[in-house]
Structure formats: C-alpha cells, structure tokens
C-alpha positions in Angstrom: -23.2 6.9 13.1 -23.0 9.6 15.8 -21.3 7.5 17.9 -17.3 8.4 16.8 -17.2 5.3 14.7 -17.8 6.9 11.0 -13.9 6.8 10.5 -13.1 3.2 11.2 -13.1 1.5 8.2 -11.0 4.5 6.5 -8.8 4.3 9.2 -8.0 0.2 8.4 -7.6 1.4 4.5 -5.2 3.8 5.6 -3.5 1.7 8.3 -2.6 -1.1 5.1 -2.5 1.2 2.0 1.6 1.9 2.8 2.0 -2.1 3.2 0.1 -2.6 0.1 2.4 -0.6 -1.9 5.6 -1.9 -0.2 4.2 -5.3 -1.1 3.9 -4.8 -4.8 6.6 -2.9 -5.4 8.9 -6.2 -3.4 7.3 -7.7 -6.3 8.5 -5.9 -8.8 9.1 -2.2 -9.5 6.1 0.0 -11.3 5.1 3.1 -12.1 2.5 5.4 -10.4 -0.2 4.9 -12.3 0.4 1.7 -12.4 0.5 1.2 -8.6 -3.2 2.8 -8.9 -4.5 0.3 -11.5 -2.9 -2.9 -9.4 -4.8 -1.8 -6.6 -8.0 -1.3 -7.8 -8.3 -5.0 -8.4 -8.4 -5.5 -4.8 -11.4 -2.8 -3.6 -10.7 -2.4 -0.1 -7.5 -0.9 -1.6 -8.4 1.2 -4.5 -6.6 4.4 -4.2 -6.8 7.6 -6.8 -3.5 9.2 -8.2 -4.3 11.7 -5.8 -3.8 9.6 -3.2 -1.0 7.3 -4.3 1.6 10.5 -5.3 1.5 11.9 -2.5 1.9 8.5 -0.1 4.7 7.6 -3.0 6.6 11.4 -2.4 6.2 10.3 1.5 7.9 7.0 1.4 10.4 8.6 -0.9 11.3 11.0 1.3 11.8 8.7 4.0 14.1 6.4 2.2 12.1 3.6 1.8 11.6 3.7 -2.2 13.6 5.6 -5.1 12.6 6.1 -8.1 13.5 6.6 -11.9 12.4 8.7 -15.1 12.2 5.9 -17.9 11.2 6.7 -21.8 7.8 4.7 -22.3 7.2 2.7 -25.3 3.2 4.9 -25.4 3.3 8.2 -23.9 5.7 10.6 -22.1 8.5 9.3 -19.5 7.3 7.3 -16.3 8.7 7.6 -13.0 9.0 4.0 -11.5 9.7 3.4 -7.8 11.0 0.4 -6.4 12.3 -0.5 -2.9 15.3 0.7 -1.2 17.6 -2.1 1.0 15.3 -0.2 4.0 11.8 -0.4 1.8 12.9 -4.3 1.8 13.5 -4.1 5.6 10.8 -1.8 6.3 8.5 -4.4 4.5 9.6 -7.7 6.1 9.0 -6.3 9.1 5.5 -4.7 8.5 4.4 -7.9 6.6 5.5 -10.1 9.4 3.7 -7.6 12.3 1.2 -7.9 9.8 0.5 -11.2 9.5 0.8 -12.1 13.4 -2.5 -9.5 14.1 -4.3 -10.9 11.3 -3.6 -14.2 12.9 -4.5 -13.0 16.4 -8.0 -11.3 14.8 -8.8 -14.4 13.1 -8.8 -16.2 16.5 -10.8 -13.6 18.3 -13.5 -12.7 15.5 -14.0 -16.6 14.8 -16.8 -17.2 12.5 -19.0 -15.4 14.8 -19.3 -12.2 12.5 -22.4 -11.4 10.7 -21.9 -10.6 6.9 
C-alpha cells in the first residue's frame, strides 16, 4: 500500500504491547524471557527479546515496574520485574480506557467486517 497505511497494524501492536506486559506482570511477576514466551501464545502480541528489554528498561525507568536478580534453579540469575503501586495504577487505568474503546469499536465495526 502506497497509500500511508503500511504502518497500521504495527502501530495497534505497539499501541497494546506496554498494556500487555502491565497485564501479566498484575498477574504475577516474571522474568524477561519469560514475558517473551507468555506472549507468543497470543500472535498479535509476539514480541522478540529485542523488543521486550528495551520496552521493560522503559517502564523501569519510568517507575512503573522494578525488578530483581534471582538465582535460577537451570541457568544463570534472572531479573524479574513486577509492578510498582504506579505500574498497578498505571494499569487500572489503561485497562479500563482500554476496555471502554474496545467497547465503543465493537459497536461501530458491528459484524459488518470482512474476514
């Protein structure tokens, strides 16, 4: 497509990626790798390491996860993250905004959209 439109569904990925990884680590916390490998069950979300250290440095940085060096029972030491008290926030409020423009899509794409 010519058209300016090439970049829209990597813009959508991008736009829910950060919410994805808020959402599991609410769940529970995890390590990096792990992170990748809980995504890739769901393909729209797949990320590689290369994409998921650097988003996971980002939120760091901006208070909304910490993390942890922990011994692993296979391997060398893992960082795990897990949310701050502002992650949690931060979360709540991005799953909520969220949910009410999935909501509002669902309404205006009805069942009108071709596979």
């Amino acid at each position: 497509m010519a058209d300016g439109r090439e970049g829209i569904p990597s813009q959508f990925r991008k736009g829910v990626v950060e919410l994805a990884i808020l959402a599991l680590l609410h769940q529970e916390e995890a390590y990096g790798g792990e992170i990748v490998d809980r995504l890739a069950a769901f393909p729209g979300l797949a990320i590689s390491a290369g994409t998921a250290y650097p988003l996971l440095s980002r939120l760091k940085r901006s208070g909304l996860i910490a993390s942890v060096w922990r011994e692993s029972p296979v391997g060398p030491p893992r960082k795990y993250y897990r949310l701050t008290a502002d992650g949690e926030a931060s979360f709540v409020d991005l799953a909520r905004a969220w949910d009410g423009m999935k909501n509002d899509m669902d309404q205006l794409l009805g069942t009108d959209v071709a596979p």
